[in-house]
N, C-alpha and C positions, 0 to 999 in steps of 0.2 A: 750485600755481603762484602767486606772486605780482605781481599787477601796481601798477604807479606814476603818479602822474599825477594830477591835480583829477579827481574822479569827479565825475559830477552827484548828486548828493543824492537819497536815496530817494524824496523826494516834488515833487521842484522837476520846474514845468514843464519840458520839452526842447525846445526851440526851436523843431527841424527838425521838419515838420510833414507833406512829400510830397517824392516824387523824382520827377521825369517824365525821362522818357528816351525820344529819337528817335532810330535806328538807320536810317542808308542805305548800304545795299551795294551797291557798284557790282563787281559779281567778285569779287576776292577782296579788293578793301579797304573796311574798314567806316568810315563817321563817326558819331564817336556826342554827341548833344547831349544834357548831363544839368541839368536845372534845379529847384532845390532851394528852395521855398519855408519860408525861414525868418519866424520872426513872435518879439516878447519879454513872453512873457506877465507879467514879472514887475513889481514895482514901482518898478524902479531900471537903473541902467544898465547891461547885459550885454556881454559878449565871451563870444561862441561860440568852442570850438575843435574842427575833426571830422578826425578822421584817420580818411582811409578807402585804399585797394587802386585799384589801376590796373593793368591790363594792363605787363609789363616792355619789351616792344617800341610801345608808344605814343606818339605824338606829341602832344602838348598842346598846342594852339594859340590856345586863345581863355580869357578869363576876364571876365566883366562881372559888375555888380551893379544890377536896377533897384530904386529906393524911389521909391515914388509912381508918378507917371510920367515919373520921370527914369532915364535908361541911363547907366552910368559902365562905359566900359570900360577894361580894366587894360591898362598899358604893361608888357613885362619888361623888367626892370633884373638889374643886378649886387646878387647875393644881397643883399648887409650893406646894401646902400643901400637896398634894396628892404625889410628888417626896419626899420631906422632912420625912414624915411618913413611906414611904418605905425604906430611906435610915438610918434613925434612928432603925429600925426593924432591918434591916440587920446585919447592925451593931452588935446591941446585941445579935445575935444569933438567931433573931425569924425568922418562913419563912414566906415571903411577895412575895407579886405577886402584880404586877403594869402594868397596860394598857392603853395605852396615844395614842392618835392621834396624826400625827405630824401636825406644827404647820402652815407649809408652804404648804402638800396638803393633802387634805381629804380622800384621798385611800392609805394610807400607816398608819400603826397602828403597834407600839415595844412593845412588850411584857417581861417585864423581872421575871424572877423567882427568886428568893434569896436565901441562907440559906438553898439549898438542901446538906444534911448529906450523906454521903455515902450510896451507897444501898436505899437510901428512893425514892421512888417515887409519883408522883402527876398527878392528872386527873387534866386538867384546862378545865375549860367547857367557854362558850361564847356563846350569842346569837342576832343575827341580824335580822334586817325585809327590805326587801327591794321589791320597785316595778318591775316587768317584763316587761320588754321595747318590743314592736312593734317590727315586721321586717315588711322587702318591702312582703314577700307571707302571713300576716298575721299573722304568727305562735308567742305566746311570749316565747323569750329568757331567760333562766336562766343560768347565768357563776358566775362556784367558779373559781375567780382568786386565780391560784399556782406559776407562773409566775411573778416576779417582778423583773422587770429590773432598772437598777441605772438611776440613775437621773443626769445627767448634770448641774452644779450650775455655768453661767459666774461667773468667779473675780467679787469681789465688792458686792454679793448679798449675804442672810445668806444660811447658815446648817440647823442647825438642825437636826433631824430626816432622813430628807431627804437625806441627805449627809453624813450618816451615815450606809448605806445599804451594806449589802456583799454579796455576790453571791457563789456558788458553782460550780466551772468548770467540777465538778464529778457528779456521783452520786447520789440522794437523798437518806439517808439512812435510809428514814422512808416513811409507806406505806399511802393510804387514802381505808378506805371505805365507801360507798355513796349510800344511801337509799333514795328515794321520791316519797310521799306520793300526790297526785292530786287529788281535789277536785273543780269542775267547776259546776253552773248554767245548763250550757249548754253539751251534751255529749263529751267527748274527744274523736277525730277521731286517732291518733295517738302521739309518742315520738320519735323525733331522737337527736342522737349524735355522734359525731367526735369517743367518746369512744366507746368502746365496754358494752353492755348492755344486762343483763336479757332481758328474755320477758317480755313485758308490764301484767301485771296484770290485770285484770278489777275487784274489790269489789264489784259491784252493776250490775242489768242486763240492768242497762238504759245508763250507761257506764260511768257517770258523777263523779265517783271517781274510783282511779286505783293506782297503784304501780309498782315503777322502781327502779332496783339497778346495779351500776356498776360491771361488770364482777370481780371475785376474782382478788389479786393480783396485781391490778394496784396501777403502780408509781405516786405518784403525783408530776409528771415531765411537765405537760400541764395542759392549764386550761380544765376544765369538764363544757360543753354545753350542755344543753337541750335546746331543741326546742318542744313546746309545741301546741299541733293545736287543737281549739276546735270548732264545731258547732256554726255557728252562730256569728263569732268575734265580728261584731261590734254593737253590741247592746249595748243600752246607759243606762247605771246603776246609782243607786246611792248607798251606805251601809251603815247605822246606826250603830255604834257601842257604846253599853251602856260603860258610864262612870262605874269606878272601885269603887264600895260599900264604901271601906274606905278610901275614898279620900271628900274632902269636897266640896260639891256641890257650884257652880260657878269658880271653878280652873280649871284648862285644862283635869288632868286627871279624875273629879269629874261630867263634864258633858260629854252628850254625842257627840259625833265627826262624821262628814258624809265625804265621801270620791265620789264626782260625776265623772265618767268617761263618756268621750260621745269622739265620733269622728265626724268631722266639715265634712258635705254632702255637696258639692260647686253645685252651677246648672252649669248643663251642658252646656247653654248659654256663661256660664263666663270658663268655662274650657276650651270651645273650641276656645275659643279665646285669648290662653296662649301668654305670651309675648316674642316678636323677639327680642326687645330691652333688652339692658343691657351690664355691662362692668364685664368681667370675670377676676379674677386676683388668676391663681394659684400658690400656697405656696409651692413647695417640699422640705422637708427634707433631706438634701445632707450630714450627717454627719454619723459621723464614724458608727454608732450601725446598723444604716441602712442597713448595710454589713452582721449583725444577719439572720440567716432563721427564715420564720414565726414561725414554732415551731421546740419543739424538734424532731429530725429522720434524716435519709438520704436521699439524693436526696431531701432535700426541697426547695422553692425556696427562696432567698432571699428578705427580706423586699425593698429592693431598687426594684427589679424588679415587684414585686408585686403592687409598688406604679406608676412607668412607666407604667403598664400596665393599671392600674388604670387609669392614668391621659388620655393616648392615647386614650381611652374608651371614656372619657368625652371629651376631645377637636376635636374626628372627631364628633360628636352628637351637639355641639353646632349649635344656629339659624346664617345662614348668615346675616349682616350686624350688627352683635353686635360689640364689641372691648374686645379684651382680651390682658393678659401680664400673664409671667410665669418667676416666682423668685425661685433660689434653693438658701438656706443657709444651713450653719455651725456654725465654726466660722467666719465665715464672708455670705456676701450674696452679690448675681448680679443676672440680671433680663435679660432675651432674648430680650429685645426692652427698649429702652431709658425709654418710653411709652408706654400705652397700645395704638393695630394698629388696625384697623378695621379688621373683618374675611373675609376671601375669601380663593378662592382653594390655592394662593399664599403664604397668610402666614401662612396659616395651613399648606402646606407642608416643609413648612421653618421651624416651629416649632417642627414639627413631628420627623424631621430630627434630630434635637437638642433633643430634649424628649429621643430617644433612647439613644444616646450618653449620657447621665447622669449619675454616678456615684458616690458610696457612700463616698466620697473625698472630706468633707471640715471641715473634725474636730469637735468640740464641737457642739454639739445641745443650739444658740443662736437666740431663733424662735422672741424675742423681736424686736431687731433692722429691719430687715425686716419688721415688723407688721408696727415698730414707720413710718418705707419709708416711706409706702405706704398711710398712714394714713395723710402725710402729701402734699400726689399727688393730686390736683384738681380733683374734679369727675366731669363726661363729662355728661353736660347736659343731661335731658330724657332715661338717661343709668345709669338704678340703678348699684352700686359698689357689686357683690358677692365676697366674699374667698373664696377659695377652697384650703383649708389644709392639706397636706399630711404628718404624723409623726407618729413615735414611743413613743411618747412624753417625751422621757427622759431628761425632763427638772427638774430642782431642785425651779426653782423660780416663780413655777407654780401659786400665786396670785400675781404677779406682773403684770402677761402676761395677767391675765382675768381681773386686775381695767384696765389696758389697752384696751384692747379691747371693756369692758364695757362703758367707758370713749368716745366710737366713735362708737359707734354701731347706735347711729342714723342716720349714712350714709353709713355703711357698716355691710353687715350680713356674718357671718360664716358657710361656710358649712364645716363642720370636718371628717376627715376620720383616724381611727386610725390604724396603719399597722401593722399587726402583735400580738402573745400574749405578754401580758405584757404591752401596751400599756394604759398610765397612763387616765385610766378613767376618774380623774379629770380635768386634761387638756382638753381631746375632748370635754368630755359631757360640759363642762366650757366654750370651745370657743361658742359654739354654743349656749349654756343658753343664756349667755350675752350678746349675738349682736340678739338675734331671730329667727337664722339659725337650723338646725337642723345636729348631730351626726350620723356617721357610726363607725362601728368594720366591718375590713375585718382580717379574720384570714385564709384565705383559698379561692382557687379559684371558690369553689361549687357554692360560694351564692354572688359572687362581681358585676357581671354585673346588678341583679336587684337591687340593693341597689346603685350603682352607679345610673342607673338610674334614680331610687327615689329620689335622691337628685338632681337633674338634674331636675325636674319635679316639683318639690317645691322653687329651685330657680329662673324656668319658673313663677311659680303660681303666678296670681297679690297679692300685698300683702295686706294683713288684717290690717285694720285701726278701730278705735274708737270701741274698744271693751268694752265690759260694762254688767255687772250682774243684773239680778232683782231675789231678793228670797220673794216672796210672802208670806207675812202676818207670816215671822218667824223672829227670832231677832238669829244673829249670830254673830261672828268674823272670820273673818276669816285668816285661819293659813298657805296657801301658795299665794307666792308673784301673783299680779295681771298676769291674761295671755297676755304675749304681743307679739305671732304669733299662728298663725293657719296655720293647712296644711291640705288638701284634703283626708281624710281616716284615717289621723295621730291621734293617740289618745290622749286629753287632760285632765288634772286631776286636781281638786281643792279638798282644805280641808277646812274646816270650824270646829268651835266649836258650838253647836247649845244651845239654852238659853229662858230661859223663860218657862210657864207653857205648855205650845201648845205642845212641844213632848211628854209633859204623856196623855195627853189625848186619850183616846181609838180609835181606827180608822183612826188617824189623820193622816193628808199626806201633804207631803210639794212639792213645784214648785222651780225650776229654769230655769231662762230664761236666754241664753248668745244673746248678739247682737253683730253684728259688719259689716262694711261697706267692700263689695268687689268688686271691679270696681267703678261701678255707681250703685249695687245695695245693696240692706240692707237684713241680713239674721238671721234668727234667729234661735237657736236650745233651746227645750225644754227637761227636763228631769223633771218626775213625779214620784217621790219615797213614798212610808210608810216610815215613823216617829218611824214606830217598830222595837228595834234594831236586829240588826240578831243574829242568834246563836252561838255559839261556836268559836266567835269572838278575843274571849283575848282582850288585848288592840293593837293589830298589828296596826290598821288602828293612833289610838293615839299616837302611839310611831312614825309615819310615818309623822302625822301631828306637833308634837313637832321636828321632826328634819326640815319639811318644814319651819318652823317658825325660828328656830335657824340657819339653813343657809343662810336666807335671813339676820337676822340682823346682822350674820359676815360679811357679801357681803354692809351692810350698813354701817359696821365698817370700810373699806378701802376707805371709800367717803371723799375727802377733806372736811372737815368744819365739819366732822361728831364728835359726844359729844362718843369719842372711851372709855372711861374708863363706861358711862353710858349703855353703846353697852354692853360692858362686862359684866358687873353685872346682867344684864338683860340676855345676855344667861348663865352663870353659875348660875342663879337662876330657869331657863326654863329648865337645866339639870339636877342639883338635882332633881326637883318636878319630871319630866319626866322617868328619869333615861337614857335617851339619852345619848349619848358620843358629847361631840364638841373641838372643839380646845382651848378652856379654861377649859377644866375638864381634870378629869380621871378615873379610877377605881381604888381602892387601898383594898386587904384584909391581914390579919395580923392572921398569927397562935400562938397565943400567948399561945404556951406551953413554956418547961422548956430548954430556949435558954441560952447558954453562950456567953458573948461575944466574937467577933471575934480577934482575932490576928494576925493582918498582911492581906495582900489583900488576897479577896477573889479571885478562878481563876476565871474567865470569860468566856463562851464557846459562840460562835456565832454562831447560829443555820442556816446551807444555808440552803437559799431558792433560788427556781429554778431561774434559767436562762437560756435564749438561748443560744447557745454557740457563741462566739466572733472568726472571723475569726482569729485575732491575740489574742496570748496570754497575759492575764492579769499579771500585773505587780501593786504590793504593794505600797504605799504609805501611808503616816501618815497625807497630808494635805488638802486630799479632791479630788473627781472624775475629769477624764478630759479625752479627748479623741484623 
């Protein structure tokens, strides 16, 4: 693999020196504050630049910078103004800190620092809100992605950001500490993680709040997972959270915002008569990175074998007489059968055979072309079309591949499996958004076969049709895109902005009703919540609902015919108000003490961030990844 980019120099200081990271979970949504003490050990004047991973469903809300004991906090601006403003600071001496999404996918975010003076150093704080995803035993998931792996860009398609990423084949030479604070409804039975952890704390004797921190001394060489298990999962909520005092009532942040969680109960009727039909078509990722171990360590096992082992899981478990096909690509791609063959003991052990034989041998990660095939193969009557995706997702041209996929999702649904850490959040959780399938992360052997399953089980599930909302007697907007699958247990989330005089009223309570048609039969689930907003809320759940809002109208923005320049204005106006991060903004703050200008370029220092290690050694280039 080749990567591009200012590398930091083998032996120059690296700036970033610690990461502290505070975690509070209130149910199922986490806020995470990460503060990164950088310092310039060098003798001249530095611009740091760290490109690191973020959660793909995250809201980004805050950005400061203290030096000395002055706080600068960042406004979001409109992108270009917001690079322009930094670079103009720079220039003259002042220090500027600049934080941009990149443009091409949504979990990758550059940070640059400016204008650090020798000796000076700087706390950059940030803060994100993001929801806690399901697993197949219930438990929700919390991962700080550390791990960011390069992205693969075919020829022809752009950079940016994304194709701008360096990696570290050493070392990380800066540590993380990791506190988290839990707070649940319901008591917490337990916390596990891959890391090494403190004792669970318990604050209260009911057990419903506690405290966790990672053992001293850890590298942030892997990502950090919590698994969180509380009494009672699946109880169906809703949360009010009061709009912000000085915001003007009928704006997004000025009213109040509801957040319904419920998980869809199927009758057992329609469960147990899961479907035998269907045309199975799996995708594996046969390219170079694949060769990567899940994580950092020795004796790990590699991402290709993991995803074999994977795939053998699901193809002895499929129903006799469906049809399946099984495509591996790179740079290039071929499929085990012309077309997809009916199953039987025969060409499941023909397959099987070939499955094992698989290896990580075909170059660039070009998950497109395969997609475009298959998309254009007949689908075989009364046998719905499933994916089954296997990757590391290190692709670079990551909303190319979801208007694609989006673009044909009405006959083909995504089941995503991402291999290994580092695995580009936005791609998985994106295949599966857009077609109605649903996302896995396999990072490790512990937890593979019941999530294998799960999705195995959901691709079984008849599918949910004519879904549709009733919110009694309240006046709302609502701010995440329509639900367009459901799954048996799997948990479902809507936002809304809620309006009118009905929520001050004392006592008041509100309904909603979702319906929707499964089989031959019609089902409905209710949630009845208080109108009173809850406590010690912040605006988390707001900040949640302005990025649900804002990534649906960039996902409107990629639509042929679509009015893109009106998309635009409209989410850089949804992120100011919000303070939201999205791919037309930025964060920009500006130390404007007593700067000189600069003379002559500033050095550059690239901050690594982790990587797996590559079974072959990486080799430099100035014109872009390839593998």
């Amino acid at each position: 693999m080749v990567n591009c980019g200012l590398l930091t120099s083998q032996n120059a200081p690296v700036p970033l020196k610690h990461i502290e990271v505070d975690l509070q979970v209130q149910g199922h949504v986490a806020t995470v504050t990460s503060t990164l003490q950088y310092i310039n050990e060098e003798a001249h004047l530095l611009e740091a630049v760290f490109v690191f991973p973020m959660p793909s469903g995250a809201a980004l809300c805050h950005f400061s910078a203290k030096i000395a004991d002055q706080e600068i906090v960042a406004e979001v601006q409109e992108k270009q103004e917001a690079r322009e403003q930094y670079d103009d600071a720079v220039s003259s001496g002042q220090q500027a800190f600049l934080l941009e999404e990149s443009e091409e996918s949504v979990d990758v975010f550059k940070m640059s620092v400016g204008s650090l003076p020798p000796g000076q150093s700087a706390a950059i704080t940030f803060i994100y809100i993001t929801e806690l995803s399901v697993q197949a035993d219930h438990s929700l998931q919390f991962c700080l992605p550390a791990v960011l792996n390069p992205r693969y860009t075919p020829a022809g398609s752009g950079g940016g950001i994304v194709s701008e990423i360096t990696s570290s084949s050493s070392g990380i030479p800066y540590s993380l500490s990791f506190t988290a604070h839990v707070s649940s409804p319901n008591p917490i039975t337990k916390v596990e993680s891959k890391c090494p952890l403190e004792p669970l704390m318990f604050l209260n004797t009911d057990h419903t709040k506690a405290k966790v921190s990672l053992c001293a001394g850890h590298m942030f060489d892997r990502d950090v997972e919590l698994y969180l298990y509380y009494q009672n999962p699946h109880q169906l909520t809703a949360i009010v959270e009061a709009g912000s005092p000085s915001a003007q009532p009928g704006t997004l942040l000025g009213d109040p915002v509801v957040m319904v969680s419920f998980y869809p109960e199927f009758p057992e009727s329609v469960m147990s008569s899961m479907s035998s039909c269907g045309e199975f078509v799996f995708v594996m990722d046969r390219s170079g990175s694949m060769r990567c171990r899940m994580y950092h360590g020795r004796g790990v096992q590699e991402r290709i074998e993991c995803a074999r082992d994977t795939l053998l899981l699901l193809l002895k478990s499929l129903p006799m007489d469906c049809y399946f096909n099984i495509y591996g690509f790179g740079s290039h791609y071929e499929s085990f059968f012309p077309k997809s063959v009916q199953y039987s003991q025969d060409t499941m052990e023909q397959a099987v055979k070939k499955v094992k034989e698989m290896q990580a041998d075909m170059g660039g990660t070009e998950i497109l072309r395969p997609l475009k095939n298959i998309y254009k193969q007949p689908c075989i009557p009364n046998h719905p079309r499933q994916l089954f995706i296997f990757t590391d997702g290190e692709v670079g041209n990551t909303k190319d591949v979801l208007h694609c996929v989006r673009s044909n999702a009405n006959f083909h649904r995504c089941f995503s499996f991402g291999i290994g850490e580092g695995a580009s959040s936005a791609l998985i959780t994106g295949l599966a958004e857009n077609s109605s399938g649903h996302a896995q992360f396999i990072t490790g052997n512990e937890r593979m076969q019941a999530k294998v399953m799960q999705s195995l089980r959901y691709a079984l599930q008849p599918a949910v049709i004519d879904i549709t909302e009733d919110w009694t007697g309240l006046s709302f907007t609502r701010l995440s895109p329509p639900i367009n699958s459901l799954f048996h247990g799997q948990r479902a989330l809507i936002y809304a902005q809620l309006k009118g005089e009905e929520c001050q009223k004392p006592g008041a309570k509100g309904k909603i009703s979702v319906q929707y048609c499964l089989g031959d039969q019609e089902v409905s689930n209710i949630v009845h919540f208080s109108l009173k907003p809850a406590e010690n809320s912040g605006l988390a759940i707001h900040r949640l609902g302005a990025r649900s809002l804002i990534r649906s109208l960039e996902r409107d923005k990629q639509d042929d015919g679509a009015d893109k320049e009106a998309l635009k204005a409209r989410v850089v106006e949804l992120s100011k108000q919000s303070g939201v991060s999205s791919s037309h903004t930025a964060f920009i703050a500006v130390h404007k003490g007593s700067g000189q200008a600069v003379k002559g370029p500033l050095v550059k220092r690239r901050i690594p961030t982790p990587r797996i290690q590559q079974q072959q050694t990486a080799q430099m280039s100035l014109h872009g990844l390839c593998k």
